[in-house]
C-alpha positions as CSV (number, residue, x, y, z in Angstrom):
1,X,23.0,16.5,-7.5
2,X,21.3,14.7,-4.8
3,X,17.2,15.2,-5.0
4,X,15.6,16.6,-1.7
5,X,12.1,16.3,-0.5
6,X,10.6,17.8,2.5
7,X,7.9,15.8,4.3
8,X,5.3,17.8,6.6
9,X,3.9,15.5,8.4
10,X,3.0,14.4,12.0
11,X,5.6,11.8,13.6
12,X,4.4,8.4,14.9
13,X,6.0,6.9,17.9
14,X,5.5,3.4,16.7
15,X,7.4,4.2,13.2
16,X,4.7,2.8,10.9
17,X,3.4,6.5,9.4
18,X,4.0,10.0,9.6
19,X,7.6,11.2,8.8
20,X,9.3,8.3,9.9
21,X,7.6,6.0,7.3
22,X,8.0,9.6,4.5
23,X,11.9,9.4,5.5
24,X,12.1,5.6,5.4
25,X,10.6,6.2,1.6
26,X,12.4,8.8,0.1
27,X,15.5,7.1,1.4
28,X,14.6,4.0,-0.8
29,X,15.0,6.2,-3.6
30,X,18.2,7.6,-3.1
31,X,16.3,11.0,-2.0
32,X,17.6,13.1,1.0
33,X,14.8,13.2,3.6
34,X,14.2,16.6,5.6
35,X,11.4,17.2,7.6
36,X,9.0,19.5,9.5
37,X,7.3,17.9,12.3
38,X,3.2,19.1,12.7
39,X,2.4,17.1,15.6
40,X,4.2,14.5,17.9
41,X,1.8,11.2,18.2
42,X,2.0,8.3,21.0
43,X,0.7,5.6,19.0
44,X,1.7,2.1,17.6
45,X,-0.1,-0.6,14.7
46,X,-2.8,-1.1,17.3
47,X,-4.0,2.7,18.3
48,X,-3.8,6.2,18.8
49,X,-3.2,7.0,22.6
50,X,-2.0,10.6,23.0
51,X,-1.8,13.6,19.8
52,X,0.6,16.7,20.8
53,X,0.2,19.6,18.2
54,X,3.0,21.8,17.3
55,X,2.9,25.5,17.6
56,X,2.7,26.5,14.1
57,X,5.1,28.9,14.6
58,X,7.5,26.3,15.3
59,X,6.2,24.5,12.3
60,X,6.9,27.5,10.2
61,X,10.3,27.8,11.4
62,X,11.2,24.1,10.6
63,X,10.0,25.2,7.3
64,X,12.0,28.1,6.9
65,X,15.3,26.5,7.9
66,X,15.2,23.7,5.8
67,X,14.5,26.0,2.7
68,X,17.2,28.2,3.8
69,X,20.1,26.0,3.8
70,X,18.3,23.4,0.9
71,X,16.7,22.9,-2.5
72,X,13.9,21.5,-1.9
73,X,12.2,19.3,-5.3
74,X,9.5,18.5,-3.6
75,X,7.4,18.4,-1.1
76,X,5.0,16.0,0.8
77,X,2.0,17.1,3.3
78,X,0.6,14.7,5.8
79,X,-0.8,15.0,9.4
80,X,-1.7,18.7,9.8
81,X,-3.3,18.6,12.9
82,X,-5.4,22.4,13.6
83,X,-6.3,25.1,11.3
84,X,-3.1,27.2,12.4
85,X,-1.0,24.8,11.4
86,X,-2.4,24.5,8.0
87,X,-2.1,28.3,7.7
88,X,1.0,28.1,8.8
89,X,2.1,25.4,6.0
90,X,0.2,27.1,3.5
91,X,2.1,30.8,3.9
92,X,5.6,29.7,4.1
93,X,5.4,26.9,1.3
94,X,3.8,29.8,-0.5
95,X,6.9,32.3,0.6
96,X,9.6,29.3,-0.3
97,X,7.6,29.3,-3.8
98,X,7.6,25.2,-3.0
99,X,6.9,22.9,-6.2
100,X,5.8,19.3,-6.7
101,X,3.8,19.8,-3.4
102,X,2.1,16.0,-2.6
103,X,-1.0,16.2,-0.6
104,X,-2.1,13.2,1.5
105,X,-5.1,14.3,3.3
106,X,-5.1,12.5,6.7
107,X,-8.3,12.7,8.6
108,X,-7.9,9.8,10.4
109,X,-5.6,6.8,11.7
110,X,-6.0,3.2,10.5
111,X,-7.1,2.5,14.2
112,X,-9.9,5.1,13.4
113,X,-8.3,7.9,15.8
114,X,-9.5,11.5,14.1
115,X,-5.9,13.3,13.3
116,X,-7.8,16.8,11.8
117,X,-10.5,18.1,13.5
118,X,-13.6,18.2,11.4
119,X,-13.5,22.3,11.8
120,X,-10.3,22.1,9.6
121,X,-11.9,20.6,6.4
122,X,-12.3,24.0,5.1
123,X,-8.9,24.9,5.9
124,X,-7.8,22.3,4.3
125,X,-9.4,22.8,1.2
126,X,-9.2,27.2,1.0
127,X,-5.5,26.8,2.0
128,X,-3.8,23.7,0.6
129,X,-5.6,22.1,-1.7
130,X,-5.0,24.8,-4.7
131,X,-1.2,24.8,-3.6
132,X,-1.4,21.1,-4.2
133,X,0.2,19.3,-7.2
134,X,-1.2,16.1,-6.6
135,X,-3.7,15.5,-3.7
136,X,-4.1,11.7,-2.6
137,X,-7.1,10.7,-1.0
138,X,-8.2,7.5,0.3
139,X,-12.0,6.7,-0.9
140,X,-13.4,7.6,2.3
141,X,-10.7,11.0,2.8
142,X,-12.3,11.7,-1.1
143,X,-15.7,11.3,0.4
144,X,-15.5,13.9,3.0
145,X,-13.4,16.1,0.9
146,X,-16.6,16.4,-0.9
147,X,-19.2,15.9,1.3
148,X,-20.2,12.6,-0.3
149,X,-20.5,9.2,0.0
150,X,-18.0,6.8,0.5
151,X,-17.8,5.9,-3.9
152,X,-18.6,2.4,-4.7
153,X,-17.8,2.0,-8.4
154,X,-14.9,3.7,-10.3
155,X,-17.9,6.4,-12.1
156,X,-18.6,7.9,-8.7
157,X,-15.0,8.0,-7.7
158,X,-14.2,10.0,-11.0
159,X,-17.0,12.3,-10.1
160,X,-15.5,12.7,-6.9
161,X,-12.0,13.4,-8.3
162,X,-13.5,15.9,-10.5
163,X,-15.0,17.7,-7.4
164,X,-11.4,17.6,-5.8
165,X,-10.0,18.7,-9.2
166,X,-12.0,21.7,-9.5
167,X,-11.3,22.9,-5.9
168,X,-7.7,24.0,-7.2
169,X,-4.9,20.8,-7.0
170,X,-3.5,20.4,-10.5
171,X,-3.9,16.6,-10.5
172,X,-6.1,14.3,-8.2
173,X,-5.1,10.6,-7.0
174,X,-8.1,8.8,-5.5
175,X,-6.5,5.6,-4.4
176,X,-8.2,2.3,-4.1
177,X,-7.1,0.5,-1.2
178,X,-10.1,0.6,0.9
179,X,-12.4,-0.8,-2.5
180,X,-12.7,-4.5,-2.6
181,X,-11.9,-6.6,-5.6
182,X,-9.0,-8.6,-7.2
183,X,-7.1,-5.7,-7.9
184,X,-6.5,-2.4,-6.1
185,X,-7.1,0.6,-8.9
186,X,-5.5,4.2,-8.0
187,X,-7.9,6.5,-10.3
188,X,-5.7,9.5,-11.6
189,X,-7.9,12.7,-12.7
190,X,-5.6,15.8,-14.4
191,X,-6.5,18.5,-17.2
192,X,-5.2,15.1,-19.4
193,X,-8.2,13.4,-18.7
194,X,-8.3,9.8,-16.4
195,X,-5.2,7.3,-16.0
196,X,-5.8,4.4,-14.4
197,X,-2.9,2.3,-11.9
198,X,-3.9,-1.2,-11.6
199,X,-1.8,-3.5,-9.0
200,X,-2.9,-7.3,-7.5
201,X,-5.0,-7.1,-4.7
202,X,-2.9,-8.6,-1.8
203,X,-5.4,-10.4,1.1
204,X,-2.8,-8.8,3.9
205,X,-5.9,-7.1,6.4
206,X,-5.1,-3.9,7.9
207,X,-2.1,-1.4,6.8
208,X,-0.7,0.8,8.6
209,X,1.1,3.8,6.7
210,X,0.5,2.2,3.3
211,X,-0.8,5.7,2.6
212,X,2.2,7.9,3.4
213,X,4.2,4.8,1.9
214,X,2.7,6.0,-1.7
215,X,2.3,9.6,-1.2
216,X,5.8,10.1,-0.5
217,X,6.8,7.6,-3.4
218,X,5.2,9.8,-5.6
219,X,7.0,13.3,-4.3
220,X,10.6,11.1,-4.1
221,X,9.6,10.4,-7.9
222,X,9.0,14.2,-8.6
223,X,12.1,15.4,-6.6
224,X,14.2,12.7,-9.0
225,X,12.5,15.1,-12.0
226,X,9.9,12.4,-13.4
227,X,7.2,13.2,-15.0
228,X,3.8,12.7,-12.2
229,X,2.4,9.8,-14.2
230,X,5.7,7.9,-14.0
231,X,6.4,8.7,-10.4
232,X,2.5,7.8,-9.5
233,X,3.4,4.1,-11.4
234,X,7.3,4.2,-9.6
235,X,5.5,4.4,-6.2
236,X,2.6,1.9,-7.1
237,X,5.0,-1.0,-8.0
238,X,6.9,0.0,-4.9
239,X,4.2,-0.2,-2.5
240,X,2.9,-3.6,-4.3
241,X,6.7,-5.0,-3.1
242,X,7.1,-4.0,0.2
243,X,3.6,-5.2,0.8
244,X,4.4,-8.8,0.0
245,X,7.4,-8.5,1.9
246,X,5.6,-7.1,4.8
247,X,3.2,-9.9,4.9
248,X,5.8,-12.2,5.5
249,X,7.5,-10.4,8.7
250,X,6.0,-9.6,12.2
251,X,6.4,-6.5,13.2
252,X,3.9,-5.1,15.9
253,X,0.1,-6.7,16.8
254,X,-2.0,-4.6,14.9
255,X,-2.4,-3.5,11.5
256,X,0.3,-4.6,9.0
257,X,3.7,-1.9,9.5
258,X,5.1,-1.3,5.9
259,X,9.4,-1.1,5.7
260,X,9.5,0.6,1.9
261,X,11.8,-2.1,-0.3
262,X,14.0,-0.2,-3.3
């Protein structure tokens, strides 16, 4: 039976992030893509020009016809957008009774653009994050999650995913790839205890959508029925590939536009 994943995400006009780069990934694995579309974006690898938020009644109905006709394994969150719509996610994926739920907190564009309003934090964190089977912050996403600074050794950042952990997500993924060093560490905090993910640092500047690239990995892996440490390390080495791929291609004039490898 074919694995489905739903990704609920904004979409970016320039391909890089958003659903386009979730669909793009869960087709590498052999994992049908559906999505439901939070907020249509005019932007590229460079910037952020125009943000369109969805009625989030119209985001609940995507949500609702694609568990009506589907079974969905899991399920990735992205670009939210405004507190409605985060309500909005939060009630129906709690009507659907979704599983393996992925959340990929996005505050902000690579080009710095804000993509949640700072008024939606708490949202964010009342609504979603105890819905969440794995949430996947960046250091500086953990950071405001938390109301800290940005962590600058793996200590703090294991404070900070205990912080995360004990706002309700069942596992917490603070991923390294804004930290400096010869390799790039994804810090995994569960009711297990701490996993580390190592990969080689790769000197390839910007990236643009490396972060939905991984979280949607990981909820490809769950949909295929893998256990979440072995779907976090599926997506790592995946990510790690198509980066030194992507080095080597030219694609767009800004930061570096990822095209997930299988």
């Amino acid at each position: 039976m074919t694995p489905v994943a739903l990704t609920v995400a904004g979409s970016d006009s320039g391909g890089g992030a958003g659903i386009q780069a979730d669909l793009r990934t869960f087709a590498a694995f052999g994992v049908f893509g559906t999505s439901a579309i939070t907020a249509v974006t005019a932007q590229n690898s460079m910037r952020v020009d125009a943000v369109h938020v969805i009625p989030p009644d119209v985001v609940a109905a995507q949500i609702d016809a694609v568990f009506a006709d589907l079974a969905v394994n899991s399920v990735k969150i992205g670009m939210l957008g405004s507190v409605d719509v985060i309500a909005a996610v939060a009630e129906r994926l709690t009507l659907h009774e979704a599983s393996g739920i992925v959340l990929d907190p996005v505050l902000a564009a690579t080009s710095g653009a804000r993509l949640l309003p700072e008024r939606a934090l708490d949202a964010l964190i009342t609504q979603l994050l105890p819905k969440a089977h794995l949430l996947t912050p960046n250091l500086p996403e953990a950071a405001a999650l938390t109301c800290s600074s940005v962590a600058e050794d793996e200590a703090a950042v294991i404070v900070q995913a205990r912080k995360l952990l004990a706002m309700g997500p069942q596992a917490v993924l603070i991923k390294g790839g804004h930290d400096v060093g010869r390799q790039s560490t994804d810090v995994l905090v569960d009711a297990d205890g701490v996993t580390r993910f190592d990969a080689e640092r790769l000197d390839v500047g910007d990236i643009h959508g490396g972060g939905c690239v991984l979280s949607s990995a990981i909820a490809a892996g769950l949909a295929q029925g893998l256990p979440l440490a072995a779907s976090i390390a599926q997506a790592k080495h995946l990510v790690s590939r198509t980066l030194a791929v992507a080095s080597r291609q030219t694609l767009g004039s800004g930061a570096l536009l990822l095209h997930p490898i299988s």
